[in-house]
Structure formats: structure tokens, C-alpha cells
N, C-alpha and C positions, 0 to 999 in steps of 0.2 A: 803149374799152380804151386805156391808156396805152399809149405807144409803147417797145416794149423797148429798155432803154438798149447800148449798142453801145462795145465797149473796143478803144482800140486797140493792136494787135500792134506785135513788132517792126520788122514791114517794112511796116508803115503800114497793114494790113488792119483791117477792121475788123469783131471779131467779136462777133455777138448776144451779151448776157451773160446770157442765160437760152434755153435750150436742154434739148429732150425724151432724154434716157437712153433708148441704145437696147438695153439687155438684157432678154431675151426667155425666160428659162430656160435649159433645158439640154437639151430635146427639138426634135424637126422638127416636132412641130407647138406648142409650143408658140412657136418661132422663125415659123411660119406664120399667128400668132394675131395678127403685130405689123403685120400690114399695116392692121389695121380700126381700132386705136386710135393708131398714124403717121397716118392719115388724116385721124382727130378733130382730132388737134393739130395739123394744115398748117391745118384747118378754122378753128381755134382761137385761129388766129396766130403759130404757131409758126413761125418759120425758119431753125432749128439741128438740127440733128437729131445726137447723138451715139451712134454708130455702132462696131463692130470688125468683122474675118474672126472672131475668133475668139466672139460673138455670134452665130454663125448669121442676121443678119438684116441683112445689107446688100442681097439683093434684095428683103425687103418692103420697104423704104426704097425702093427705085427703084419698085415697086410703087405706093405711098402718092404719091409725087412723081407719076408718071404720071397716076393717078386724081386728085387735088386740081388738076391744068389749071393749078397755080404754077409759071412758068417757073423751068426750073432754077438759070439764074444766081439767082435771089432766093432761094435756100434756101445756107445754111450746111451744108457735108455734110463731119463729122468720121469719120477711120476707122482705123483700126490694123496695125500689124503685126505677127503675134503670133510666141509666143515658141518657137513649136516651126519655124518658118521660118527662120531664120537658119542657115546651113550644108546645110538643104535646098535651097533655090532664094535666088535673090541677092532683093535689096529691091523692085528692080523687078518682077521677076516674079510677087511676091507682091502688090505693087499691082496689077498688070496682072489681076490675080485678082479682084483687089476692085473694079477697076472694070468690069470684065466684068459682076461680079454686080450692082453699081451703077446700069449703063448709063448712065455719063460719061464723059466724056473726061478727067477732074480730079478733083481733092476738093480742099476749100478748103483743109483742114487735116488731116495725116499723123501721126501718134506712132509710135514705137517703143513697143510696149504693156508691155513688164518690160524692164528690163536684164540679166537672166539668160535663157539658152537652155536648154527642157526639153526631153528627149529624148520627145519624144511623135509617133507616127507620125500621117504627113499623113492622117489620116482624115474630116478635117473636122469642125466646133467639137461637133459631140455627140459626140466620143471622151471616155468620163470613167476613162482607166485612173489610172496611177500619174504619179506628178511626180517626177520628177529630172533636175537636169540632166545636160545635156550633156556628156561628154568632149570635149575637143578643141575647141568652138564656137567660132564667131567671137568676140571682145568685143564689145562693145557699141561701141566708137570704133570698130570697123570697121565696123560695122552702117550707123555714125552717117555714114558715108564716104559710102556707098551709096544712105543717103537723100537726103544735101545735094545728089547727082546727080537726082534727082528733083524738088526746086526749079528748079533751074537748067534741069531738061527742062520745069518749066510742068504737070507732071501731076500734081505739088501745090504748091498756091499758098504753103501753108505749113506747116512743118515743125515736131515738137518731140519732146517722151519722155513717159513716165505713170511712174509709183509710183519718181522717181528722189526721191533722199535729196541732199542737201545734199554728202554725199560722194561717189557717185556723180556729179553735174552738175559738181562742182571737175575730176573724173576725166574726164568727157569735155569737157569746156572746155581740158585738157591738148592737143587734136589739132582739136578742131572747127575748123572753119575758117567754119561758122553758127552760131550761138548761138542755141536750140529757142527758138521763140515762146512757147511753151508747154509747161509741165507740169502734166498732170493727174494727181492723187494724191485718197486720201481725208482727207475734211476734212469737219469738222461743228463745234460748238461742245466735244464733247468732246476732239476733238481738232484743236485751232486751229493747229498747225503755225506759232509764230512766228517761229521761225528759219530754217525753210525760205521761211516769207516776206518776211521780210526779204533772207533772200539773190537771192529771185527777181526779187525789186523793185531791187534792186541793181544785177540783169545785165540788165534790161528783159525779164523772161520772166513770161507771164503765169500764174496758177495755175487753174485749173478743178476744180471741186470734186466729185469721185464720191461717191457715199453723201452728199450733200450735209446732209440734215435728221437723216441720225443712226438712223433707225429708231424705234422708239414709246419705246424707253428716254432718247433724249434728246428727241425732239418733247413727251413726259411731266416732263420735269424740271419742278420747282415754279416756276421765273426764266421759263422759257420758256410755261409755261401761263400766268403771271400778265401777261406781256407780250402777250399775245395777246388778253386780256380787256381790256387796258389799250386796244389800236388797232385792238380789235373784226375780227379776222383770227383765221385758223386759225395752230396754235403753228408749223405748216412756214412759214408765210409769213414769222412773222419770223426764223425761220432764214434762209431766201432773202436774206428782207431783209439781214439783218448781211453776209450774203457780200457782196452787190453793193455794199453799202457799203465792204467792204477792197477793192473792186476785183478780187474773185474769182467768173469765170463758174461758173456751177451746171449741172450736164445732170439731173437730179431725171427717174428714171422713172416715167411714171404713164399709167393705160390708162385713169381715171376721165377720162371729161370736163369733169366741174365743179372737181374737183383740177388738172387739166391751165388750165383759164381761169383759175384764183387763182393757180395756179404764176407768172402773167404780171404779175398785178396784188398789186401789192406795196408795203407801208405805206413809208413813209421814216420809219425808227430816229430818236431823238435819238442828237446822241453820248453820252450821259453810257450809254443803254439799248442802245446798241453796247457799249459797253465791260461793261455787266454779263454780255452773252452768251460776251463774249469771256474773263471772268475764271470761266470755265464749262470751262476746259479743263483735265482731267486727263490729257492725254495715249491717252487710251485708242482702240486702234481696234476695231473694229465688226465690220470689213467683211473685211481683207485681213490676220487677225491671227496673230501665229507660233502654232506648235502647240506642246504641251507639251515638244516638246526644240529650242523655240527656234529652227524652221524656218518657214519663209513661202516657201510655191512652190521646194521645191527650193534654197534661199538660206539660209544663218543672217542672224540678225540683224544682226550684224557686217557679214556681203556689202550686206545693204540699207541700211546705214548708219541703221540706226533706234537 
């Protein structure tokens, strides 16, 4: 097996660019299901594992890590801070949560999971009532305050945000006094996000890609099945591929074992057959998309800067 290629952060780390998606559904036992296929993939060669609190599944993870006998410094362990904590309990505390359920001292890499704050009670990530935000919340720059204290404590090695928008990142760049390693956001070939990549690439922040292959609507496009006949790979794989080629890590979920080992091994694009997946993008997302009057999580569109 090829050796997964490895990007470097802002602050010199250096994170796997292909990495196992750790969402798990929306039930406890479905969040209970993800110890046995974390296992597969630490088996598999995995060692990323991209993780939230709000996933329900950061102790199968410690779980998985335990049983696979791979020392923990050689696993990448990404994890989040979700959006109904902010003005509950401070940053810290809500890491100190996660690493509880973890059973580490650290996690390599931190996000701010939304930059909006929903009012949803701390019931733990199977709460599926109503979204709205917050009155009153913190911002997100104060949020951002409280994490950059958590670098600096060592109890995460590295810091960043998920689903920030080009406007949003200018907006906390106003106060940061760190500048996020990373954002992760959704990104597939339909929705290539070029301007948010070009700004990221700019500020040395790197992009990680959720929803990464798109779903069957875009792994099905006719460009992407004929690419795939063309280097004798599954059509995810040259999905994969084009990311790793902009330089954007993947966390791609998958419980299949033999999808989980392709996940790893992965064709190298020409550029001319980069650029055709990349002229694939209609903007469209998938995964995280406003509802009929134009809301996303409690946000308009406007707020997300989309």
C-alpha cells in the first residue's frame, strides 16, 4: 500500500491527507456501530480519524484506538466543538469533555464546528429537536479567543473552524491573534469552492474536504465515470484523487472495508483530467444546504456568507 501523502499545517504539523469521516448517524447505537469499522480502518492504515462531540462517536474512537494496539501519538485525532456549547460552558470545558470521552491528553487538531451558536440543550449529540440560534451567544471571535488558549495549553496541537465562508474567516482574522490551520467545509467536484480556496491558500489555512465524493449524484456524473474507466479505479477514487491533488485533505466515511483500502490508494490525475473535474463545479451543495426560506442551521445565507 502507498504511503498516505502528509500536508503541511501552519505550524509545521503534519497532517495525513486522507483520513476516515467519523459520523455515525444520529442514534446511540448507531454512534455504537462505529467502533468495529474505526477498527477496520486503523487495520487498514488509517491514521486520521475525523471525529466531533457532536457525532456521538468520539469514545468509539478511543475505543478503536485501544483495540488496534497503534500507539496513540501515530494516529491523527481530529474533533470539534459544537455549536450548542458556546455560552454553555467555556472551550475548554467542552474539550475537556471530548477528551474525557477520547481518553487523551490532546487531539492533534480542534475546530470550531459552525460559527453560529444554536440554542439547543446540552443533551448530548442524539438531541434532534429544533435549530435556532441563540440570543445573546458569544461570537464566534470570542469563541475563537478561548480556543487559541487551548493551543497554547498543548491540549490541542492545532487549531481551526469548519463551514466558515470567505466572509466569516476575513471576520475572525479581524481579532485572531492565530490564524486556523484549517477549514473544513463541504467540497466535492460540484461544489469546488474556488474562491474560498484561493483565499485559504493565501492565509496558509489548509481546506479539508466533508462530503468529500459528493454522494451517488456526483460519483454518477458521466466526466467522473469516464475517468474512472480511463485509470481503472472506482469514480470516488478520482474524486479523492483531484482533492489531494489541490492540496485538500479528504475525511470520506466508510464502514466498507474494501472502500475504506481504495480510499487510501489512489490513481495520480493528469493535470489536464484535474481540471476537467474541476470545471464540474456548479456550485451546488449536497450535504449542508439552505432550506426553502434560505436558512442553513439557524443562519441565512447572508450570515454564512455563501
Amino acid at each position: 500500500m502507498a504511503a498516505v501523502p502528509k500536508f503541511k499545517l501552519n505550524t509545521g504539523a503534519l497532517i495525513p491527507a486522507i483520513g476516515l469521516g467519523g459520523w455515525s448517524g444520529t442514534t446511540k447505537e448507531q454512534h455504537a456501530q462505529a467502533t468495529t469499522w474505526m477498527l477496520t480502518a486503523l487495520k487498514n492504515g488509517y491514521r486520521h480519524i475525523d471525529t466531533a462531540w457532536g457525532y456521538g462517536t468520539e469514545k468509539y474512537v478511543a475505543e478503536a484506538i485501544k483495540l488496534s494496539g497503534i500507539p496513540r501519538e501515530e494516529i491523527w485525532i481530529t474533533t470539534k466543538l459544537p455549536w450548542n456549547h458556546p455560552g454553555l460552558k467555556t472551550a475548554e470545558e467542552s474539550l475537556d469533555d471530548s477528551l474525557s470521552n477520547l481518553n487523551t491528553s490532546y487531539v492533534d487538531l480542534y475546530l470550531l464546528h459552525w460559527p453560529q451558536v444554536i440554542d439547543w440543550p446540552d443533551e448530548g449529540p442524539e438531541y434532534q429537536g429544533p435549530v435556532n440560534p441563540r440570543a445573546n451567544a458569544p461570537t464566534f471571535n470570542e469563541t475563537w479567543a478561548q480556543i487559541e488558549e487551548l493551543y497554547k495549553k498543548g491540549k490541542a496541537k492545532n487549531i481551526g473552524v469548519s463551514n466558515f465562508s470567505v466572509k466569516n474567516l476575513e471576520k475572525l482574522l479581524q481579532t485572531a491573534k492565530i490564524t486556523p490551520a484549517v477549514n473544513q467545509v463541504e467540497l466535492h467536484p460540484y461544489l469546488a469552492q474556488p474562491q474560498l480556496k484561493e483565499y485559504c491558500d493565501a492565509k496558509g489555512i489548509v481546506l479539508t474536504a466533508y462530503t468529500p465524493t459528493g454522494y451517488d449524484i456526483v460519483r454518477s456524473d458521466p466526466t467522473i465515470v469516464e475517468l474512472a474507466k480511463k485509470y481503472k479505479v472506482s469514480p470516488a477514487q478520482i474524486i479523492l484523487a483531484w482533492h489531494v491533488a489541490r492540496g485538500v485533505v479528504v475525511v470520506p466515511k466508510s464502514s466498507n472495508a474494501s472502500r475504506q483500502r481504495d480510499n487510501l490508494n489512489l490513481p495520480t490525475l493528469s493535470p489536464e483530467d484535474s481540471q476537467r473535474v474541476t470545471s464540474l463545479n456548479r456550485d451546488q451543495r449536497l450535504c449542508n444546504k439552505p432550506d426553502e426560506h434560505g436558512i442553513v442551521s439557524g443562519w441565512s445565507v447572508e450570515q454564512m456568507g455563501w
